[in-house]
N, C-alpha and C positions, 0 to 999 in steps of 0.2 A: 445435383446441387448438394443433397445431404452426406453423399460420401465424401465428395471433394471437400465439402466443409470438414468431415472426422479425418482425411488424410492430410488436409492444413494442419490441424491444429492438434492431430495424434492424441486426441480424447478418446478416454472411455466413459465410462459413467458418471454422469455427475455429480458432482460432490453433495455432500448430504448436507441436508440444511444449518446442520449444528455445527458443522466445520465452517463456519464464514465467522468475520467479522463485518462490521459496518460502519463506514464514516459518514459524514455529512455536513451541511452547513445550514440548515434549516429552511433551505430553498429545493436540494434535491439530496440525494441517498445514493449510496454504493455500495454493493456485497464483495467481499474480498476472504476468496478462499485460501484454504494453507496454501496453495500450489503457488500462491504471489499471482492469484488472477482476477482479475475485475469480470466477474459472470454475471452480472444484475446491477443494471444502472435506469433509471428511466431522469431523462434532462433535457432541457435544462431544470423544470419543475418535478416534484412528487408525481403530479400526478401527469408530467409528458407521456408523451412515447418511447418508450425503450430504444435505446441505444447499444446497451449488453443485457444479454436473457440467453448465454449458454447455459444459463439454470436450468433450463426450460425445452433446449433440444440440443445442440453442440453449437461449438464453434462457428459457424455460416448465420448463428444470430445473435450473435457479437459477441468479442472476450478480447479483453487487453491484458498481457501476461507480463509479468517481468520476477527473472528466475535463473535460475542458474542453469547454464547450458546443459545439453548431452543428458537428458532424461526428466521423467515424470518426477520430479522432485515434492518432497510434504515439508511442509517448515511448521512452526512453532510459534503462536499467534501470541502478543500480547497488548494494550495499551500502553501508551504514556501516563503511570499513575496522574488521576485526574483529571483526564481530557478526553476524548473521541480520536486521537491518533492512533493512529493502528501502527504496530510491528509484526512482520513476518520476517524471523529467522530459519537461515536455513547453515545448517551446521555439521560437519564433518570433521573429522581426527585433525585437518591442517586450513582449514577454511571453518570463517561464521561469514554471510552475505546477510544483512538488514535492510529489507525494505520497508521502509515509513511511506503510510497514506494517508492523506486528509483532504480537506475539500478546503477552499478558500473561503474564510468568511466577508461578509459586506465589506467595501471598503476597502480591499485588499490591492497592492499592486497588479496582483495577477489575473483581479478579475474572477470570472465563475469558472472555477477551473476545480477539476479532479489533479492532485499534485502528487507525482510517484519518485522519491529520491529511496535510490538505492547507493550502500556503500559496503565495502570491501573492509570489513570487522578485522577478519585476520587472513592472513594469505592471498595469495594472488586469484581472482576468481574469474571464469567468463557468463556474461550475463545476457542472458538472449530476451529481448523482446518481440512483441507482438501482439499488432494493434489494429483489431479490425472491428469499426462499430457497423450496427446492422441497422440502418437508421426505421423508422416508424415501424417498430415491431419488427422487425427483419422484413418490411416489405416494399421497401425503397431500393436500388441501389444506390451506386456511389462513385466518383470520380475521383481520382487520389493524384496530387500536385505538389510539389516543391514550392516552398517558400520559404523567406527567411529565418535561421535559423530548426527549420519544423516544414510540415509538411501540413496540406490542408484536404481534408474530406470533405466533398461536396457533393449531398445527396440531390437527384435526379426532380426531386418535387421542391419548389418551390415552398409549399408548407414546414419542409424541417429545414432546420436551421445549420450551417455547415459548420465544422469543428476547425481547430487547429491543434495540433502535436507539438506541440517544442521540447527540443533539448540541446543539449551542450556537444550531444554526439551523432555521428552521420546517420537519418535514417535513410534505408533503402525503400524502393515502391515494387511490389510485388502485386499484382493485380489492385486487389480492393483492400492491401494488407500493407500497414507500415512496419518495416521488420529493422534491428537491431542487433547486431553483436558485439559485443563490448567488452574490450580487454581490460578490468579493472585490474591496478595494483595495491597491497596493501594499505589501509590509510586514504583512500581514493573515494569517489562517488560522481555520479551522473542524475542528473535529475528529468523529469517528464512532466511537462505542463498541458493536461487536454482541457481544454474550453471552446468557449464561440470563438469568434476568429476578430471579436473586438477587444480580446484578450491584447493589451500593450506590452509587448517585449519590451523588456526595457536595456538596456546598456550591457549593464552586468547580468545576465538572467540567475546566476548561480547562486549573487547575493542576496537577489531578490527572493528566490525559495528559501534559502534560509530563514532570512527575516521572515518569511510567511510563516515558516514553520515555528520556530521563536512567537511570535505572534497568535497563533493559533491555540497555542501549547496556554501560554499565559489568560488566554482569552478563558478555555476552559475552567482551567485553576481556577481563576478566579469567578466565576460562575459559581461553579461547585463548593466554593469555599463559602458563599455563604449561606449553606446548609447548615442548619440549627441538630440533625441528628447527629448524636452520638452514642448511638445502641449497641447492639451486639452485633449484630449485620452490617457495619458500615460496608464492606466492600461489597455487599449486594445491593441494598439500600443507593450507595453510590453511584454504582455501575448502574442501575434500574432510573435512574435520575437523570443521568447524561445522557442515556436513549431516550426519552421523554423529551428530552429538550433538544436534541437532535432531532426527534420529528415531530417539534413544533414551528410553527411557520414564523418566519421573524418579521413577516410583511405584518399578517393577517393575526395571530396571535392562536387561529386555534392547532388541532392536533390532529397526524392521519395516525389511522388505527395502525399500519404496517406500510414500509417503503415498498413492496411488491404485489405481485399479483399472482396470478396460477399456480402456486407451490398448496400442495392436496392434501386436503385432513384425511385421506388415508391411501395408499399410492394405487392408482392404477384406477380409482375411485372418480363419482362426478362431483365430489365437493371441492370447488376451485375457483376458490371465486377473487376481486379484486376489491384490495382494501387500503387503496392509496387517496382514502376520503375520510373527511370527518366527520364521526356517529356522535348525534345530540346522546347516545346512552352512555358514552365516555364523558359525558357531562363534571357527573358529581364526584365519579372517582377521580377524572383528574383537578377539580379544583382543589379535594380532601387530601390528594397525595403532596399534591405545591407547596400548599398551605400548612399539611403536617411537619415538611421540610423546612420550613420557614421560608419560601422560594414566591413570596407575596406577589409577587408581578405578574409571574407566568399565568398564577390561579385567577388572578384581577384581567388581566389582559383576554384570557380565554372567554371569562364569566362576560364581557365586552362584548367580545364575538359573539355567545351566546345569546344576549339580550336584543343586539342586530337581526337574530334570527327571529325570534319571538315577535320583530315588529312586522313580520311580513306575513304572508299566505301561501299556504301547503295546499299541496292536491288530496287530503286525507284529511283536512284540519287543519287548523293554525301552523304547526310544523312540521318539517320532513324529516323523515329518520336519519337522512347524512347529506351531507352538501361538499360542494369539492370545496378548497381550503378559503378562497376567498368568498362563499357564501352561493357562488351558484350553483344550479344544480341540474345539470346537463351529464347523466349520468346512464344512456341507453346502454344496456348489455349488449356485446356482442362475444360472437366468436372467434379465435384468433385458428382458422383449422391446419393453417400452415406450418405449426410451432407443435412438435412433437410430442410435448408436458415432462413434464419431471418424472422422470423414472418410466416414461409411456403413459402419462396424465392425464387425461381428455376429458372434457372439451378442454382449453385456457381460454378464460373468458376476461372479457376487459372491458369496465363500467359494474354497473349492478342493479339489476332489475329490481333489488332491495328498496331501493328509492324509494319506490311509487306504494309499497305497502303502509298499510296501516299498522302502527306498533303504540300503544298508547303508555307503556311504562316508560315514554320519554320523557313524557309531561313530569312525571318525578323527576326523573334525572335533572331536568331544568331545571326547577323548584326549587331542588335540595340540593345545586349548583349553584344557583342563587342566593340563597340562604346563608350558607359557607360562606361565600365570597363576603357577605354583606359584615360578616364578624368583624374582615380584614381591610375592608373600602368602604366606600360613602352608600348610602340610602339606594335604593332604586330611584332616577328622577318621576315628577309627578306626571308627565307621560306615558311614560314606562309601565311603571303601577300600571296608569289605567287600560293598560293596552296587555297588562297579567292579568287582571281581574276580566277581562274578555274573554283570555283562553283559557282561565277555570269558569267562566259562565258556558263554553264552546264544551268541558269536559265534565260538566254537572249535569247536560244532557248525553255523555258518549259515555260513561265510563264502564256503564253497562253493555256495552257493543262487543262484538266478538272480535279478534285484530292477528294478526299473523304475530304476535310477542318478540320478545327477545332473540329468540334463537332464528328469527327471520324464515320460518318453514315455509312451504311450499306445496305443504300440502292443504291447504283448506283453513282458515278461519278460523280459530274457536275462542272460547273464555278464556283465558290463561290466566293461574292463578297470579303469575308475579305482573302483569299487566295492570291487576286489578291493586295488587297492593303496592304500584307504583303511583295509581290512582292517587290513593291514600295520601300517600307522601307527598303529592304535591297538594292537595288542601292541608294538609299539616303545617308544611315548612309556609305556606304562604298565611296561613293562620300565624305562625310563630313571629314571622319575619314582621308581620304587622303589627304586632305587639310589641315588637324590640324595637322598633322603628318610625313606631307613629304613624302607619301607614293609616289613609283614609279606607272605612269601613262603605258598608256593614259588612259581618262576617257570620251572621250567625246562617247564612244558608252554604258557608264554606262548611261550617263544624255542620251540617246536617249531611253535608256527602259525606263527611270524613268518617261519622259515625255509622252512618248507613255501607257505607264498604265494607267499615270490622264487622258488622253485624252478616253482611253481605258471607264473606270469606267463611263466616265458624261457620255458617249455615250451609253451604253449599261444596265449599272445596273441604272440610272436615271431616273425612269418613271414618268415622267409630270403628266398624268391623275391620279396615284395616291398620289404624295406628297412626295415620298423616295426613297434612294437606296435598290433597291430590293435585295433578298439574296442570289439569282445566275443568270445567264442569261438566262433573257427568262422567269422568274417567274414571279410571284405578288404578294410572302411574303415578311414579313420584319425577320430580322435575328439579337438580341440582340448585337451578333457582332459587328454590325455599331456602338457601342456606342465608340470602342475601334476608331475611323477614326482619331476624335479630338486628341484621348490621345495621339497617335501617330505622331500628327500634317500633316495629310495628308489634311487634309482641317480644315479649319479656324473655330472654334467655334460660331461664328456670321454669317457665309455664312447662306446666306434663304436656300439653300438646306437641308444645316446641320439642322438647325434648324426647317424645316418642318419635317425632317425623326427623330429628339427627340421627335418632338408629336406624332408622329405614331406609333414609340416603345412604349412610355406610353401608348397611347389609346389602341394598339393592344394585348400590350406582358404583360402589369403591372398591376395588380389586389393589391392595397395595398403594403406589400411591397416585395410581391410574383411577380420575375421578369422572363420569360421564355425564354427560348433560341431562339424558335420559335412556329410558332403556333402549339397548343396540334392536328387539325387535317390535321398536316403536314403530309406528307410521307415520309419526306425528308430521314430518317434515318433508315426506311427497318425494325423496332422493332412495336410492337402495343403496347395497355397500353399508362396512360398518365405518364408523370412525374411532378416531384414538381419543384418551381423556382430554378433557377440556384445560387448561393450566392454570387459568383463570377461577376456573371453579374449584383446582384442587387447594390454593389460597385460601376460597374463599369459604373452604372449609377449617384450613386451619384456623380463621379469626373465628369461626361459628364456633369450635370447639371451645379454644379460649374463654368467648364470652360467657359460654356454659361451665363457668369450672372446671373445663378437664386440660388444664392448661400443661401437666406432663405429657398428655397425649398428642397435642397441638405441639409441642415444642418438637417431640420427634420427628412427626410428619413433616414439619416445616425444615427440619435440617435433609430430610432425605428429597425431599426439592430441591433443596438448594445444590445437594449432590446430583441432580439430573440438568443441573445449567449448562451449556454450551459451556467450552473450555474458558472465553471469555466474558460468563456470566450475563448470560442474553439467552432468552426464551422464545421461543414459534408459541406459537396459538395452541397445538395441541403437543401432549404427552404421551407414548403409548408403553406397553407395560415393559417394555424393554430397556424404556429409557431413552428412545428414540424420536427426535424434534419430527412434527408436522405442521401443516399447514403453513402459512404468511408468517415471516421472521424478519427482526422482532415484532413482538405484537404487542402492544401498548398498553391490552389491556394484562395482558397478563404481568407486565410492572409493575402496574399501579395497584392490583391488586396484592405483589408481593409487597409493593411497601406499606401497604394498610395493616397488611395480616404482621407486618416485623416491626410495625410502631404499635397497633396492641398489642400482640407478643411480650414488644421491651417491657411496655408499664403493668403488665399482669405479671410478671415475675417480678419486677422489682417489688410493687405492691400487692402481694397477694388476697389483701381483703377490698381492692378495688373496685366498686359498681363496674358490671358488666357495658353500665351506660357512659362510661366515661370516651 
């Protein structure tokens, strides 16, 4: 099966993570490599089952290609200034071929559909398709049928759902593979419509892709256009906006962390995990990022979501660390041992046993999600309230509890200092939010945990002999973490504390602009194998610097990020010193934290004697 599959489809190695772009409709996601190939779809939902994941071994588990005949061709990725449409050109001394991809949004004639209009720029060109989905993970087959206009795949299990192909040109049925060849002439174009198969053909199919695409284009734009920044980064800032809101849900309102699964924070490595779910800890940064864009809806909509969660029961406490998009949380890890991994990846795992841990820096993230929101919407209802002041009654007895933290480890329990000063934050913000809002008291046994944490923190995670806040109690690492203390305002950006534990991070965790979560020969996380810098964390160092006055030095760093974007300005989860994308692409959070770190940034240069606290 895996040969036949690499002599179909005459693959070699998979494209590297940083060569994709991605489209979407805020229902499902698509990877499209330079080659003009669809290798990572999971649909009709985020979080389905794959349909392409030759990311992930070759060809025989799925890729839809469309391309210029007669060899492994690379083309030249760009968008639609201001949209999520993708262009892959592909370009020679007497020919340009442009392939446009997008996904239909709601509403749309075409239905849920992946849309691939390719046309003939200059010169007479031939265009080879090929189009084989592997449906539930590659572990279904498939039946492949003529039908009007298109052809239809129709998998063997009744559970997936069957697709349809349409286009304007003949396809051929080649086993489980719909194939194409196409004599384009200059000025010409053929288009591809894959969906369910309740996709309506309509009359004219030709005009109808246009108009979608027309449609699509303007939908974008205007989205985007009513973004309030106008800083020095817009085309990062921008680009980092349009992925946010391309994977957030248009049902549901909240956000997955990454439209994939098994792509490895370091190759060959077991960290592979699946993150096509939404983490309460993407809480506060994405309400902070909407809201700082002026994008009021997305923030409010989300902070919605979030509030639905707070009214229910976690297996760990009041709430769970992630829940798939519509709020439930059916999330068993498994493994997929059939699927070869990226680059020889192993395991690829699908769900996340993350679930079921205990993370208590979420309760902040809530909080100070809440908080925000409430600047830009109405009050919490008197409900609501009463059902927050439960789960800080639930976390005035836990906070002191030991919790697997942020970075989700694996290896055992402990203190973690940012757990504990997520604590914090949320008796803060829910202290604050009551006071801005009239909310019903009493509060003064809020400000006693709140005060008893800071007291908690210098006492315990403060080690004199070595210069910082250590990363849990009783250690003697440092934990990137801490860089988040300032952003949060748990301590003052100029405190000597603060500022001894910023050299410590650089000296200990920063190699250039490769920034690490912890140190490579921790244990903390119960995995072996190193991994590559975090992306997230190297932001969220440039904003720490910032707020410490070293705003020359934060400006560099932040521009030699920006020089390690994919060509289309989109980020993986991790960074390695090379320069080289890992882990799940893109990653959400590493957006939101570029756009935190580029909207401080803007107003500490403009205003150089600006509170750190702004």
């Amino acid at each position: 099966m895996r040969r036949a599959g690499i002599l179909l489809w005459g693959l070699m190695a998979p494209s590297s993570i940083r060569e994709h772009g991605v489209i979407g409709n805020m229902r499902s996601a698509a990877l499209v490599n330079q080659c003009g190939e669809i290798d990572f779809c999971c649909f009709p939902e985020f979080d389905s089952p794959s349909i392409f994941a030759s990311l992930l071994d070759t060809g025989s588990a799925g890729s839809f290609a469309v391309r210029p005949a007669g060899g492994q061709a690379t083309g030249t990725q760009l968008y639609v200034p201001g949209t999520n449409v993708l262009l892959t050109r592909f370009q020679t001394e007497e020919t340009v071929l442009e392939v446009s991809d997008w996904m239909s949004l709601k509403g749309s004639a075409l239905g849920h559909s992946i849309v691939r209009s390719v046309a003939a720029v200059r010169g007479d060109i031939t265009v080879e398709v090929l189009c084989r989905p592997a449906f539930d993970y590659a572990r279904v087959d498939h039946s492949l049928e003529q039908c009007s206009n298109g052809v239809v795949f129709r998998p063997s299990s009744s559970s997936q759902l069957p697709l349809r192909l349409l286009s304007d040109v003949d396809l051929t049925l080649d086993g489980q593979t719909a194939r194409a060849m196409v004599e384009l002439k200059a000025g010409s174009r053929a288009y591809f419509v894959l969906g369910t198969v309740d996709t309506a053909p309509g009359a004219d199919m030709a005009a109808l892709v246009e108009a979608d695409r027309i449609r699509t284009v303007d939908y974008w734009k205007e989205w985007i256009g009513k973004s309030i920044y106008k800083g020095r980064w817009n085309d990062a800032v921008t680009r980092s906006a349009l992925s946010l809101k391309l994977l957030t849900s248009e049902e549901h309102g909240s956000l997955i962390a990454a439209p994939t699964f098994g792509l490895p924070e370091s190759v060959g490595g077991p960290r592979n995990w699946d993150y096509r779910y939404t983490w309460i800890r993407d809480a506060s940064f994405t309400s902070y990022a909407f809201n700082r864009l002026g994008l009021v809806e997305e923030g409010l909509r989300f902070n919605q979501w979030l509030r639905g969660r707070a009214l229910e029961e976690g297996e760990n406490g009041p709430l769970r660390v992630m829940y798939r998009l519509d709020g439930s949380n059916d999330l068993d890890e498994r493994v997929l041992e059939h699927l070869a991994g990226y680059q020889g990846s192993k395991p690829v795992r699908i769900g996340n046993a993350a679930a079921s841990q205990l993370q208590l820096d979420i309760y902040g993230e809530l909080f100070d999600s809440i908080y925000l929101s409430s600047k830009y919407g109405d009050a919490p209802a008197y409900e609501s309230w009463l059902r927050m002041k439960e789960v800080l009654r639930w976390l005035a007895q836990h906070w002191r509890d030991a919790d697997e933290g942020i970075w989700e480890v694996r290896g055992g329990r402990r203190e973690f200092l940012h757990s504990r000063v997520m604590c914090w934050v949320a008796f803060d913000r829910a202290i604050r939010l009551g006071g801005k809002r009239s909310l019903t008291g009493p509060f003064d046994w809020m400000e006693q945990c709140r005060d008893a944490i800071v007291e908690d923190v210098h006492e315990h995670f403060w080690q004199p002999d070595l210069g910082f806040f250590v990363q849990s109690k009783g250690s003697r690492e440092i934990d990137a973490s801490v860089l988040l203390m300032p952003l949060v305002r748990f301590i003052s950006p100029s405190d000597p504390r603060w500022l001894s534990t910023l050299r410590a991070v650089e000296e200990k965790l920063v190699v250039e602009t490769e920034v690490m979560r912890y140190s490579s020969g921790s244990s903390v996380d119960g995995l072996g194998g190193r991994e590559s810098g975090f992306t997230a964390c190297a932001f969220w160092l440039v904003e720490a610097l910032a707020r410490s006055h070293q705003v020359d030095k934060a400006l560099l760093l932040f521009e030699k990020l920006l020089s390690l974007a994919s060509p289309l300005g989109l980020y993986s989860e991790e960074l390695t010193r090379r320069g080289s994308h890992l882990g799940n692409f893109p990653q959400a959070l590493s957006h939101l934290a570029l756009i935190s770190a580029a909207s401080y940034l803007d107003r500490a240069l403009d205003h150089p004697k600006m509170t750190p606290w702004a």
